[in-house]
C-alpha angles and dihedrals in degrees: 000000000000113000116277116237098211090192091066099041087051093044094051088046100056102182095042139108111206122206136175125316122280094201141303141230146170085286108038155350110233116211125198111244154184141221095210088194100038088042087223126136110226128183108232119204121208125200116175123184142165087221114093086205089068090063087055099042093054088054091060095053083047095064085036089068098034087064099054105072097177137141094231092049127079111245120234115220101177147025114182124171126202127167109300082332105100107184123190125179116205141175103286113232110213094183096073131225133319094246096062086048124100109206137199109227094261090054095056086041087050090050096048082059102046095048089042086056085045086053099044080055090051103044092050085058099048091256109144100184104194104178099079105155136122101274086054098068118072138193127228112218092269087047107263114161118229131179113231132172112061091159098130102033118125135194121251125190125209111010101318151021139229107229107221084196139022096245127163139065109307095218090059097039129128123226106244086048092053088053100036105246132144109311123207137137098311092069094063094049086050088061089042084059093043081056095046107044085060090053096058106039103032089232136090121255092237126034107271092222094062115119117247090262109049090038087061090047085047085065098050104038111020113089100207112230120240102302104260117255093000113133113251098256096046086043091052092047095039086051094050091053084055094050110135090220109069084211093064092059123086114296098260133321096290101048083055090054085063095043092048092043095050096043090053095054088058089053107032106028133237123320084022094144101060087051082054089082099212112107103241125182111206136153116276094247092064093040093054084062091066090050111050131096107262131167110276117228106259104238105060080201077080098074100044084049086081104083121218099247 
């Protein structure tokens, strides 16, 4: 990541007050900010580049965001251009990310739901994100859980997309993205079930210590056991998300918000998900799922077997 001139980036936002960075990756470096007028604190993320077609490209992620008004989604505010300097100001999320969180098993279950109904939103509008991991999902200062980062996202049109590149972080990659294959909603769900099998197990789905190469391979040829210590109906759901074939996963985001709704009420019991702590707007139709009255699984040890990672 080239160095940032803060002068510039200060210059091209009047109004503005810049801070310190917020965090960086292969495709920004986010700055903490501040609508001097509005008396709002932004985060403003900076992408430079020699090459004319970036400009272009973070437009188009611009317009992207500005189309997904969702309570799980970070809203964007702001795109300014200027040069090879791409600035774009965004919500600040003061909770942090989803990797430095330890979660009780409802609230992964809780954020499974709320990223699934980001993703519903963003599927309706032609938004693939392809970039679901941890460091992705993103906490307001009362816990509520938002999806960010859709960088690299592209529109597809129909069911499915053609990816021009691989793009994406290979321990959360599906396997049709790995091989560059048609992409469409399932991928995204593939990477939801990478999270939250994490979530879940405390592990990782493949061995950390596992070179690039044969990682990637891990993802297309490797069928993951039962996750260890998962209740049957969170394990089923968690293994059809992980699924090679696209077709074998849940029909669509919102279809797995059912599935996941309905499998956590077996487990967990009904109202589960206000004694999940997280706040999570949803439709009525999936939240009704967390509230009726389902069959329990028989052995209560199955619920203490989640660990809280």
């Amino acid at each position: 990541m080239p160095v940032v001139d803060r002068g510039r980036v200060a210059a091209a936002l009047p109004g503005y007050g810049i801070g310190g960075e917020l965090g960086s990756g292969a495709f920004g470096l986010v700055l903490a900010g501040y609508h001097q007028e509005l008396d709002r604190p932004v985060a403003v993320k900076v992408l430079t580049s020699p090459d004319p077609g970036a400009a272009v490209d973070f437009r188009t992620e611009a317009r992207l965001l500005s189309r997904l008004d969702h309570p799980h989604i970070v809203r964007t505010y702001d795109c300014v251009v200027r040069g090879d300097l791409c600035l774009l100001v965004m919500e600040l999320l003061s909770g942090g990310t989803l990797a430095h969180r330890a979660l009780r098993p409802e609230a992964a279950c809780a954020v499974g739901l709320a990223v699934a109904d980001a993703l519903t939103h963003a599927h309706a509008h032609g938004v693939l994100h392809r970039d679901i991991k941890p460091a992705n999902i993103l906490f307001t200062r009362d816990g509520q859980p938002k999806l960010t980062d859709f960088g690299i996202s592209k529109v597809f049109e129909g069911s499915a997309s053609t990816a021009s590149r691989v793009v994406g972080t290979p321990r959360y990659m599906a396997p049709e993205q790995i091989t560059g294959q048609r992409l469409g909603p399932a991928t995204d769900l593939y990477a939801l079930g990478v999270v939250l099998y994490e979530l879940f197990t405390g592990t990782r789905l493949a061995p950390p210590e596992l070179p690039l190469p044969v990682l990637l391979r891990h993802h297309t040829e490797v069928v993951p056991p039962p996750p260890p210590g998962v209740p049957a109906p969170l394990g089923a759901l968690l293994l059809r998300c992980l699924a090679k074939r696209p077709e074998d996963r849940p029909a669509g985001a919102r279809m797995f918000a059912f599935e996941l709704a309905r499998a956590a009420t077996s487990v967990f019991g009904r109202h589960w998900l206000d004694r999940a702590g997280l706040p999570v707007h949803l439709g009525a139709d999936v939240r009704a799922l967390t509230t009726r009255r389902l069959p329990r699984l028989p052995r209560p040890q199955d619920r203490s077997a989640l660990p809280a990672a």
